[in-house]
Backbone bond lengths (Angstrom), bond angles and torsions (degrees), N, CA, C in turn:
res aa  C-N    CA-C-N  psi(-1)  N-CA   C-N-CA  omega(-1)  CA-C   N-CA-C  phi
1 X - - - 1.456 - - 1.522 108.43 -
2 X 1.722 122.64 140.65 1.107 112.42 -164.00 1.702 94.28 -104.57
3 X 1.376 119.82 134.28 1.758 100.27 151.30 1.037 146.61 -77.53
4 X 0.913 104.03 138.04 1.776 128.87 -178.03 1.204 102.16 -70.12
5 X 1.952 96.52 179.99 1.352 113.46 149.67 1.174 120.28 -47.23
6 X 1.378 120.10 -68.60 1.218 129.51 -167.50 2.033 127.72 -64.64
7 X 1.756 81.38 22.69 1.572 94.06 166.26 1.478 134.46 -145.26
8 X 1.026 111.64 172.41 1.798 104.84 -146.86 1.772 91.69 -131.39
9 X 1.280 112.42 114.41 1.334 123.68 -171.62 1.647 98.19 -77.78
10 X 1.481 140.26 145.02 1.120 137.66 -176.56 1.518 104.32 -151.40
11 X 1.399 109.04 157.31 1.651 97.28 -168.09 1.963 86.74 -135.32
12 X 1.162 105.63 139.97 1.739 117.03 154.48 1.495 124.86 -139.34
13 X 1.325 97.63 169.34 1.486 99.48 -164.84 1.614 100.38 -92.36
14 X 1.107 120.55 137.75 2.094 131.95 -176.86 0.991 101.69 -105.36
15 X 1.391 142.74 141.84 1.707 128.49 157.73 1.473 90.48 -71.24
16 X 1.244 116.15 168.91 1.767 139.93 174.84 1.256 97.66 -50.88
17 X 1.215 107.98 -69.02 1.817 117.35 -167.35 1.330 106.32 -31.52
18 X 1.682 107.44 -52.93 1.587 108.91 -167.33 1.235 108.49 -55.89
19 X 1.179 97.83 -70.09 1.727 121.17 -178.28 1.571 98.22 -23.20
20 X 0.971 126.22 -65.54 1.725 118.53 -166.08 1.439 103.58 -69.77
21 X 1.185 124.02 -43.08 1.535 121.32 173.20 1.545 108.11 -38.82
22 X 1.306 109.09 -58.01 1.720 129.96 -171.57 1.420 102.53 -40.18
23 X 1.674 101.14 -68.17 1.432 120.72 -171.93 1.770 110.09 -54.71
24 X 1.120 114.80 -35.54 1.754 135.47 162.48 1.541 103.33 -33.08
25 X 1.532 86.28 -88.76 1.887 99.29 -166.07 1.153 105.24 -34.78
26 X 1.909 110.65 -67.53 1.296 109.36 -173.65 1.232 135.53 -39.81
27 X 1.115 107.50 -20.66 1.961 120.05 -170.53 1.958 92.46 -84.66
28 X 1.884 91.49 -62.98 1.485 87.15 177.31 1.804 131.77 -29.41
29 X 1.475 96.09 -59.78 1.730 112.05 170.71 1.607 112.03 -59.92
30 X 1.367 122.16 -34.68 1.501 110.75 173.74 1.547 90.42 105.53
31 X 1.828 130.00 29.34 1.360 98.86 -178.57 1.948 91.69 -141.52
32 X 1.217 118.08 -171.99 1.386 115.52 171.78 1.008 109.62 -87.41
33 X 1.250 105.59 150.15 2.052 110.10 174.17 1.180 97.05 -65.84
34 X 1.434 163.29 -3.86 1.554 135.03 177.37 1.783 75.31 -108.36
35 X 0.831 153.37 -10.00 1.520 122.47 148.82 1.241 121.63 -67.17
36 X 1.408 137.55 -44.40 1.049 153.12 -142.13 1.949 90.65 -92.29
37 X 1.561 114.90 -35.45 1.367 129.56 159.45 1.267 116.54 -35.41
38 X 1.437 111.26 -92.63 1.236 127.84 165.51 1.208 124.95 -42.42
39 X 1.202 135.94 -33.35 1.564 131.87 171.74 1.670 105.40 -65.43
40 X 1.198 103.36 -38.15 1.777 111.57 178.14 1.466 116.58 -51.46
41 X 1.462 115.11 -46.05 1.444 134.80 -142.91 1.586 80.57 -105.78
42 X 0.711 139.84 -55.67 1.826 146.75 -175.64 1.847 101.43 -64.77
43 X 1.401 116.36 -25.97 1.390 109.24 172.74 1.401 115.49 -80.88
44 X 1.541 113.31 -56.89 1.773 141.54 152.83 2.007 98.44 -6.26
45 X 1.575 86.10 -76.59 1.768 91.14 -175.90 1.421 123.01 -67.21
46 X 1.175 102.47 -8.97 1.771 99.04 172.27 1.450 113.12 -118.79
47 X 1.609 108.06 2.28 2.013 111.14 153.61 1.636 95.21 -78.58
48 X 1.450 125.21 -6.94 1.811 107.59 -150.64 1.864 79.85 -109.91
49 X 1.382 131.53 -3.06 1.159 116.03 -170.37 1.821 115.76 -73.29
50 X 0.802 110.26 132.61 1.896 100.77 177.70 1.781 109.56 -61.34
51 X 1.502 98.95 136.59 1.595 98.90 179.04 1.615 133.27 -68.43
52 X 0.879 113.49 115.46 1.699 114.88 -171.60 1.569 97.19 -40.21
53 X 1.367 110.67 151.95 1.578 115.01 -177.81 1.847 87.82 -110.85
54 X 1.619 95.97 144.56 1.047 108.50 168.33 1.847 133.32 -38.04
55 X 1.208 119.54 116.34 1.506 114.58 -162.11 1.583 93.71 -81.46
56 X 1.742 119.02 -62.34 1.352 114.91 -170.05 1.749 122.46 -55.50
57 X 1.329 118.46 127.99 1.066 133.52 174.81 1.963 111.11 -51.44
58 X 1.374 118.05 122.20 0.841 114.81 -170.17 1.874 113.04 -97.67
59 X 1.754 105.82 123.94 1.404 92.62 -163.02 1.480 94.34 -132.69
60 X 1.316 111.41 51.52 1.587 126.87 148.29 1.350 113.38 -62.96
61 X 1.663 119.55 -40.12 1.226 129.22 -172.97 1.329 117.94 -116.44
62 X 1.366 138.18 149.14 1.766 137.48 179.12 1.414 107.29 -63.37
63 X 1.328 125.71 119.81 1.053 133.46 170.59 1.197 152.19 -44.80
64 X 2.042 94.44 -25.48 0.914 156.90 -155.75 1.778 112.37 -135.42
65 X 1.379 137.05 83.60 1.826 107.49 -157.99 1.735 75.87 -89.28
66 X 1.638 91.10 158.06 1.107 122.80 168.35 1.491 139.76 -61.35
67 X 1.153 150.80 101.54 1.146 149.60 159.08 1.524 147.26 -60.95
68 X 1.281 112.12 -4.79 1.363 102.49 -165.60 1.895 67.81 -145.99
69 X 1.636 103.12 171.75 1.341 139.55 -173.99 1.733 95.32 -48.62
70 X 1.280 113.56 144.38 1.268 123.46 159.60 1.314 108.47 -74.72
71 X 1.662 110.51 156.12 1.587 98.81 179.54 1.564 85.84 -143.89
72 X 1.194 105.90 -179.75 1.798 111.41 -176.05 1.516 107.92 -149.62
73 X 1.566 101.31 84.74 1.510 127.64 163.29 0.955 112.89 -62.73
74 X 1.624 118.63 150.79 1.885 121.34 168.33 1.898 87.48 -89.65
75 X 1.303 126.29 -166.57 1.333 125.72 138.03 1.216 133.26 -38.54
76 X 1.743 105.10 -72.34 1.113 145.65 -158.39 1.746 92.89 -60.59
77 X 1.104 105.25 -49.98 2.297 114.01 162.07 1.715 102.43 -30.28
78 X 1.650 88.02 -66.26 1.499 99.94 -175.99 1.105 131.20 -40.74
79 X 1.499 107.41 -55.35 1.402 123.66 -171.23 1.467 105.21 -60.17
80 X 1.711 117.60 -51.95 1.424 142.90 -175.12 1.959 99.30 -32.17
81 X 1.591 101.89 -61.59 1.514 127.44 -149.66 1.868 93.34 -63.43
82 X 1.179 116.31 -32.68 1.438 112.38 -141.93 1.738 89.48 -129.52
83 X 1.561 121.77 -8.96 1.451 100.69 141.23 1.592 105.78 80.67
84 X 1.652 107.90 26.03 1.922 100.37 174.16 0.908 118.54 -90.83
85 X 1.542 135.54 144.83 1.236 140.86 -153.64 1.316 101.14 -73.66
């Protein structure tokens, strides 16, 4: 991959050990160690992202808990009680 503009060359220090490990995997997997880099560091930052909280309202449960006696209306009760035209 060639860089672009839109990239920022950066240098760090590896102990040896790593470095050959690095150079290892990568060969193992079939890719370059500055791929094998970057795929790491791009996984890293999106394990470090905070988890979206659920948007849909969950209505397994009353939203509202209940207080007074359950009762067991038809509709037609319903409709009767409250008188809609």
């Amino acid at each position: 991959m060639v860089m672009g503009s839109h990239s920022i060359r950066t240098s760090i220090d590896v102990p040896r050990e790593l470095h050959r490990r690095l150079h290892e995997a990568a060969a193992r997997k079939g890719c370059s160690a500055r791929q094998l880099i970057l795929k790491s560091i791009e996984q890293a930052v999106q394990d470090a992202l905070p988890e979206r909280r659920q948007r849909r309202l969950d209505l397994t449960r009353p939203i509202v808990p209940s207080r007074g006696k359950p009762f067991d209306l038809t509709n037609e009760q319903i409709h009767e009680l409250l008188q809609l035209p």
